[in-house]
C-alpha angles and dihedrals in degrees: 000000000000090000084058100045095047087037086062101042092050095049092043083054093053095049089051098050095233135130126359095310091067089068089045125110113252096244080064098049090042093046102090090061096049084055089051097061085041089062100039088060099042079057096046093049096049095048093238091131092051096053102043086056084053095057093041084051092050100044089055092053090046088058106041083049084058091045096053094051100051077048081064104046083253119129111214113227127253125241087014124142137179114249104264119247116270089028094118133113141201119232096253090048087052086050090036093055096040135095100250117103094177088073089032103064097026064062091060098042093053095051097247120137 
């Protein structure tokens, strides 16, 4: 967005005739706007664009789901977060990852895994 902003001024201060940049090449004066689509697509490509508007995404979800609940009467927690997608478990897995080696291995036996 800066690019853009110091590509129009320039160029507004090129067409008037007014400042340095009146007595500037044009490739100069034009440059800031060809860094600008550089960048876009350097955004776009890395994906930077698609996951601020994630964030931004999540943290408005975050808050209207607070609102709601002091709506409610309800104080959120602090310090509380969702589960994050992907996070569950089968039965078997939770056996699997705990402790226990009894279920683990009665898991095992049965062929379960």
């Amino acid at each position: 967005m800066a690019f853009l902003i110091v590509g129009i001024v320039l160029l507004a201060t090129k067409l008037a005739e007014f400042g340095p940049a009146a007595a500037w090449d044009w490739w100069l004066v034009l440059l800031p706007f060809g860094l600008a689509v550089a960048w876009w697509g350097f955004a776009d490509s890395t994906g930077l664009t698609q996951r601020r508007a994630m964030d931004k995404m999540e943290k408005t979800k975050v808050d209207r789901r607070n609102r709601n609940l002091e709506a409610l009467g309800l104080a959120p927690r602090p310090g509380r977060r969702g589960r994050a997608a992907g996070t569950f478990q089968t039965a078997a897995a939770a056996r699997r990852n705990a402790k226990d080696p009894v279920s683990a291995a009665a898991d095992e036996a049965a062929g379960r895994r």
